[in-house]
C-alpha positions as CSV (number, residue, x, y, z in Angstrom):
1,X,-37.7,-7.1,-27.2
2,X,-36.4,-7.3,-23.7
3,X,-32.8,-5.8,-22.9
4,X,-30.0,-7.4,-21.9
5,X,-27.1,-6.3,-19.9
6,X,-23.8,-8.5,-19.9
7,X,-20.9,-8.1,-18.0
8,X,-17.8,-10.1,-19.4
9,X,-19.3,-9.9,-22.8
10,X,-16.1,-10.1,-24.2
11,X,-14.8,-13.2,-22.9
12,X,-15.4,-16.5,-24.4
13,X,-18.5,-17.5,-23.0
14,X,-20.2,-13.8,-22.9
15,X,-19.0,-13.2,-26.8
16,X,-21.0,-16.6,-27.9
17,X,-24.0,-15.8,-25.4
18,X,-24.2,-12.1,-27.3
19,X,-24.6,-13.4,-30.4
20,X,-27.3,-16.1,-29.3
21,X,-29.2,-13.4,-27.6
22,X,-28.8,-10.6,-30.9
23,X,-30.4,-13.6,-33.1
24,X,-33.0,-14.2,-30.8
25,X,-34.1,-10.5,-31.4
26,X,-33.4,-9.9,-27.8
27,X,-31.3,-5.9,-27.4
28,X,-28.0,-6.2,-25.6
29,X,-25.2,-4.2,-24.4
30,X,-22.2,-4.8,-22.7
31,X,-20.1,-3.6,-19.6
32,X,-16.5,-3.0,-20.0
33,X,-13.4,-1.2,-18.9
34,X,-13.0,0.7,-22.3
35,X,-15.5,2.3,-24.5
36,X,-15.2,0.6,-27.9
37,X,-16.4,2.9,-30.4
38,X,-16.2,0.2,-33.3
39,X,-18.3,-2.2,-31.4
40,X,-21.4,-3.0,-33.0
41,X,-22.6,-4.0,-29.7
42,X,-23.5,-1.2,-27.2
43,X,-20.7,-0.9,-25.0
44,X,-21.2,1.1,-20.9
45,X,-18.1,1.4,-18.9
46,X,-17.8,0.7,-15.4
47,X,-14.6,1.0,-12.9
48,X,-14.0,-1.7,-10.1
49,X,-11.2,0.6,-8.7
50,X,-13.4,3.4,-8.5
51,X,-16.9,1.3,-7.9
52,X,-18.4,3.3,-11.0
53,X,-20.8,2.7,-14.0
54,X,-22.9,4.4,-16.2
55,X,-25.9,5.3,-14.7
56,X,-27.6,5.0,-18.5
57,X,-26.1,0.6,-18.2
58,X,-28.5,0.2,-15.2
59,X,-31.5,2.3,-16.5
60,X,-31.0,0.5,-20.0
61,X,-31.0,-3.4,-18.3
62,X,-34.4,-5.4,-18.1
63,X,-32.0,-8.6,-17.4
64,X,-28.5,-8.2,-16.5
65,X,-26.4,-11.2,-16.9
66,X,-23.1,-11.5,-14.5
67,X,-20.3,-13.2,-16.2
68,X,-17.3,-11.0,-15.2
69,X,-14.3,-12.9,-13.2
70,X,-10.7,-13.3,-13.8
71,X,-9.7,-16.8,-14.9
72,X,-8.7,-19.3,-12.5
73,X,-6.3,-20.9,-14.8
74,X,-4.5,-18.4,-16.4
75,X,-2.1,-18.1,-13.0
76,X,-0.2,-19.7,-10.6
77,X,-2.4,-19.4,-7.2
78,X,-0.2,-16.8,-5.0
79,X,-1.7,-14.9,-2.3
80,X,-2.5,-12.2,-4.4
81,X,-3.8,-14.1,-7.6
82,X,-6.6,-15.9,-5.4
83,X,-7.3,-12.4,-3.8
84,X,-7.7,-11.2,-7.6
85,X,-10.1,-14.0,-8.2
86,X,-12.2,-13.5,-5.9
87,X,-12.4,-9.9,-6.1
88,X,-13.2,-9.8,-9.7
89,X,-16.2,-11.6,-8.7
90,X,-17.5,-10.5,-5.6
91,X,-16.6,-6.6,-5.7
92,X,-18.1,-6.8,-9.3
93,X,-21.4,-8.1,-7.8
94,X,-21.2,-6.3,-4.9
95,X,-20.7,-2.9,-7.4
96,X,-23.7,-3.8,-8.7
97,X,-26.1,-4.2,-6.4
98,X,-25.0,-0.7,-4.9
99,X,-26.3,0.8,-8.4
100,X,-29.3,-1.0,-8.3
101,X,-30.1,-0.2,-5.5
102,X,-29.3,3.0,-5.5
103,X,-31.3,3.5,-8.8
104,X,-34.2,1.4,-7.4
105,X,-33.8,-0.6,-10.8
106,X,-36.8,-3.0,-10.8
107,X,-35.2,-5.9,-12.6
108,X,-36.9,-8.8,-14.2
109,X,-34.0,-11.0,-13.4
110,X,-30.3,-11.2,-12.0
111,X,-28.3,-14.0,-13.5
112,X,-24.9,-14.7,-12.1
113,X,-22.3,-17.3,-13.3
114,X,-21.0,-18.9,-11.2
115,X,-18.5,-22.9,-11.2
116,X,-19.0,-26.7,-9.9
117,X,-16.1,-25.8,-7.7
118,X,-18.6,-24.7,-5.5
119,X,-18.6,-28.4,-4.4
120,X,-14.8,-28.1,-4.0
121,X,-11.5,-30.2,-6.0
122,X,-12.6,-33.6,-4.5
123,X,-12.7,-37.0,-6.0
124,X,-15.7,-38.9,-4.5
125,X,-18.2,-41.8,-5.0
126,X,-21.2,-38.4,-4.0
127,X,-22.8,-36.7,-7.0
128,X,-22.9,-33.8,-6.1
129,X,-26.1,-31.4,-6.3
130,X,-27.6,-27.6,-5.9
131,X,-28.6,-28.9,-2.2
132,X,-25.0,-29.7,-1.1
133,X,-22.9,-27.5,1.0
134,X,-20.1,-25.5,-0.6
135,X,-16.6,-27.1,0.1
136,X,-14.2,-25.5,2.4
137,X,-11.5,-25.2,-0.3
138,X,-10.2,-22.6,-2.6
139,X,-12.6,-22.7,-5.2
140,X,-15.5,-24.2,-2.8
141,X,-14.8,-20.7,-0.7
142,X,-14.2,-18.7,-3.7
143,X,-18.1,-20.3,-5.2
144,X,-19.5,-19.5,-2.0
145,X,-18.5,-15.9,-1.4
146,X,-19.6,-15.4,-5.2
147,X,-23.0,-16.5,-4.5
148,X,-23.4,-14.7,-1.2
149,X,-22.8,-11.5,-3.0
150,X,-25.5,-12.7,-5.8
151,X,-28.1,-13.4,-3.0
152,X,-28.3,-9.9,-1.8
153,X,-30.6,-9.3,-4.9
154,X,-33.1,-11.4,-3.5
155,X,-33.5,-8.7,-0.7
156,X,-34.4,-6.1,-3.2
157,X,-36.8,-8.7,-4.4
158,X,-35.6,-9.7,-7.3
159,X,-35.7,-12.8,-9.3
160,X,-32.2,-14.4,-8.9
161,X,-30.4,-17.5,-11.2
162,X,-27.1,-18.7,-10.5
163,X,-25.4,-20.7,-13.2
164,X,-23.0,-23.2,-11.7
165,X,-20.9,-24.5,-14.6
166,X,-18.5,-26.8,-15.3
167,X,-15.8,-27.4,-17.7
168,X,-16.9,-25.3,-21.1
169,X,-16.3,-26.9,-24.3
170,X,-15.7,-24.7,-27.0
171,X,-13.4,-24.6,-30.7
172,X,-11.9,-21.1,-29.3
173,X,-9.6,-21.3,-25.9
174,X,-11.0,-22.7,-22.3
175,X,-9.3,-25.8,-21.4
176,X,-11.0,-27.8,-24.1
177,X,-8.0,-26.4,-26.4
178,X,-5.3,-27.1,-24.2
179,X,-6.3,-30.7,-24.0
180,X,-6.4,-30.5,-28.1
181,X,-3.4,-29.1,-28.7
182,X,-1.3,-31.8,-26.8
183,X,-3.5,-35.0,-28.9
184,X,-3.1,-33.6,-32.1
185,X,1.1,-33.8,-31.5
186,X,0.2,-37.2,-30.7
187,X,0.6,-37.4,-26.9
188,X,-2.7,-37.9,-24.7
189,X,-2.9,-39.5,-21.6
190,X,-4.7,-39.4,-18.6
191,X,-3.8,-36.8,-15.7
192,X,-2.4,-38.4,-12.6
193,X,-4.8,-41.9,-11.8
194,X,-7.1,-40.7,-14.4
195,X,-10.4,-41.7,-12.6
196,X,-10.7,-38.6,-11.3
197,X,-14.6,-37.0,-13.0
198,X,-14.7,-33.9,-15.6
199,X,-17.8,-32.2,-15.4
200,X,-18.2,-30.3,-18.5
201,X,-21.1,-28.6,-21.2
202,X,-21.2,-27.6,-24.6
203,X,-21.0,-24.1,-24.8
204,X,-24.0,-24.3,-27.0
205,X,-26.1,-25.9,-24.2
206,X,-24.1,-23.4,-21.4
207,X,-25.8,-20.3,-23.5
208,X,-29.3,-22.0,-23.9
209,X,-29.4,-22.1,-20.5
210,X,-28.7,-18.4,-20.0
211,X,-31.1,-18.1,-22.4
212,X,-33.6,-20.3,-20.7
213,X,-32.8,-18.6,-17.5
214,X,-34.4,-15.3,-18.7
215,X,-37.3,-16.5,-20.6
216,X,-38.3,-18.9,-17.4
217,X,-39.5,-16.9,-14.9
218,X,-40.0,-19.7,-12.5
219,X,-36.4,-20.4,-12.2
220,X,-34.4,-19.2,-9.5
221,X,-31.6,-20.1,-7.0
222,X,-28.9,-22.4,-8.2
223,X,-28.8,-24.9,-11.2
224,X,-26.0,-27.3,-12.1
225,X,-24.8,-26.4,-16.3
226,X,-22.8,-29.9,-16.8
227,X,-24.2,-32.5,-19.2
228,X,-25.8,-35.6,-18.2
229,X,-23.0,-37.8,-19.2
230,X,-20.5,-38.2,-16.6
231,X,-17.0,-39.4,-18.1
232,X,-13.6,-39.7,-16.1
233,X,-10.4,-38.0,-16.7
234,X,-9.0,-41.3,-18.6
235,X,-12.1,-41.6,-20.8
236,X,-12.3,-37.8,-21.5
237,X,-9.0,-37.9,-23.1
238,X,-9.1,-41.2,-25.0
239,X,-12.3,-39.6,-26.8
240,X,-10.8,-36.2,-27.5
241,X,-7.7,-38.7,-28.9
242,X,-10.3,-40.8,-30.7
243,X,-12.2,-37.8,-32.2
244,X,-8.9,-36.0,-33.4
245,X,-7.5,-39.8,-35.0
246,X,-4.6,-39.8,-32.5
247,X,-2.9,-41.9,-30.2
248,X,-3.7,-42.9,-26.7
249,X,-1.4,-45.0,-25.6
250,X,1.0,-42.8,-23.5
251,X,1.2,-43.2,-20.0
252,X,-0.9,-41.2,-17.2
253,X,0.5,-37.9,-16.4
254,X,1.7,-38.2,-12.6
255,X,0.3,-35.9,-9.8
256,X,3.7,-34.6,-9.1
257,X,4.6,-33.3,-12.5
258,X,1.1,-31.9,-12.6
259,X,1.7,-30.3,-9.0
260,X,5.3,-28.9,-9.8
261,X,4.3,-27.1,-13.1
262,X,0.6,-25.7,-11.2
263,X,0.9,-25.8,-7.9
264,X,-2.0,-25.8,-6.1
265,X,-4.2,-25.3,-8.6
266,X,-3.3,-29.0,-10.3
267,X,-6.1,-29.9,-8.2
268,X,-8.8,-28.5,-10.3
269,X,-7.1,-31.5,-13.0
270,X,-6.3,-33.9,-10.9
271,X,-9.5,-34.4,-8.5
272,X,-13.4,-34.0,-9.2
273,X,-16.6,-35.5,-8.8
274,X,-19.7,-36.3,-10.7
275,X,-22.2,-33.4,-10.8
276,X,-25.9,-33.8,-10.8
277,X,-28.3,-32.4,-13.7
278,X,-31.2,-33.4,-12.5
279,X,-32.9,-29.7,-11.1
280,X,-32.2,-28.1,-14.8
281,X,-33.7,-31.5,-16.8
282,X,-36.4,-31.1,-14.4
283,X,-36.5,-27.4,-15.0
284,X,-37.2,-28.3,-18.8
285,X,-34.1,-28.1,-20.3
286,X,-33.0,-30.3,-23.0
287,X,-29.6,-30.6,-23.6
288,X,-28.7,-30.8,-27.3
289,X,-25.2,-32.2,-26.7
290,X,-26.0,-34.8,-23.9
291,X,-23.3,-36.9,-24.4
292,X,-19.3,-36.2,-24.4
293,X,-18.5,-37.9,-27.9
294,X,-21.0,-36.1,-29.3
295,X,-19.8,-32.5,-28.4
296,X,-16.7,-33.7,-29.5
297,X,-17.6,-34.6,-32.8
298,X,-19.7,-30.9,-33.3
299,X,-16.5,-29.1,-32.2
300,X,-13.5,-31.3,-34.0
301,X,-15.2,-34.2,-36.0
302,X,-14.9,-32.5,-39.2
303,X,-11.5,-30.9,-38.6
């Protein structure tokens, strides 16, 4: 079977797309910081400081699969976090395409994450698709630079996907489980005016599409991961409510409690826009979680 090279494989999306790809048959090892002996995954070690890695991670890829960033919503946006955001994605990419190069690695593919921020925190009547510019704001600039530093691939000729994805729902961490934990004490509302969109995908579907994105070699360039069902902020958390048996009857969050506690980066909650899935339907995918309630109900209906 082909081999697989992940970086962030031990974050939440690259831990779940490991295991989907082991019980496909497919080989797969990781990159990381620190060797981890106990892993039963094959772990190579790479340094951002010191633009290293293991020669033997390139030689061993057939696919690599670029999921390494920092969170966006871990922090506060200071001057330095957004510098850290956007290094931990475009130095990382930047590192290696150096080593491929360098090694004159002939690839089968290079798959990149990257975010619907790419259209920017904007609340429109547009839906927004892969043709569209990137926005001129923080996360449209940091989406864009991303991708740039993807694209050089294509000049060694090599088959390049970019996943743009939005909200991830998963059972462990994102920000599915912050919107949990405050409806099972009994206290959703909507954020700000609440008509505000959520893109978001069942991390299920997010994987398949990795998936799909290395067994399909006529995809390349940019693809949307958000599910077909397009739900506003209100609606998205009187489901969640509805699936957990809780209330919904507080009042919206206002902007400006939102905006004190975040700062600038309330506006990734506050605003957003529908987000086209057209090219990846059209691609042939089929999305087994098409529909918000639905992906609810997998995650939390039984709990």
């Amino acid at each position: 079977m082909p081999k697989v090279l992940l970086t962030g494989g031990n974050g939440l999306i690259g831990k779940h797309l490991c295991k989907k790809l082991q019980e496909k048959g497919y080989i797969v090892a990781i990159l990381s910081r620190k060797k981890n002996v106990s892993s039963e995954t094959q772990v190579f070690t790479w340094d951002l400081e010191k633009m290293t890695i293991e020669n033997e991670a390139i030689e061993f890829a057939d696919y690599i699969v670029h999921l390494a960033g920092e969170n966006i919503g871990d922090k506060r946006w200071t001057t330095k976090r957004k510098q850290q955001i956007i290094d931990s994605r475009v130095k990382t990419a930047d590192l290696i395409f150096r080593k491929v190069k360098d090694q004159n690695k002939n690839l089968k593919a290079f798959i990149s994450a990257s975010a619907v921020g790419y259209y920017g925190a904007i609340t429109s009547r547009h839906i927004y698709c892969e043709t569209d510019p990137a926005s001129g704001d923080f996360l449209g600039d940091t989406c864009n630079k991303w991708e740039q530093s993807v694209n050089k691939f294509r000049e060694l000729g090599l088959r390049t996907v970019i996943i743009r994805t939005a909200v991830v729902l998963t059972k462990k961490g994102g920000a599915l489980s912050k919107l949990t934990t405050i409806a099972r004490i009994g206290i959703s509302s909507a954020l700000g005016n609440g008509k505000q969109y959520m893109p978001w995908i069942h991390i299920d579907d997010l994987c398949n599409i990795y998936i799909k994105a290395i067994e399909d070699s006529q995809m390349t360039g940019p693809y949307n991961a958000v599910a077909p069902d397009q739900q506003t902020n209100k609606e998205f958390s009187r489901l969640i409510a509805q699936v957990l048996r809780k209330p919904f009857w507080f009042p919206n969050i206002p902007a400006f409690v939102l905006q004190m506690i975040l700062g600038k980066m309330s506006g990734m909650l506050l605003k957003g826009s529908r987000i086209s899935s057209e090219k990846i339907r059209m691609a042939g995918y089929d999305f087994q979680f098409p529909n918000l309630k639905s992906a609810l109900f997998d995650l939390f209906g039984k709990n």
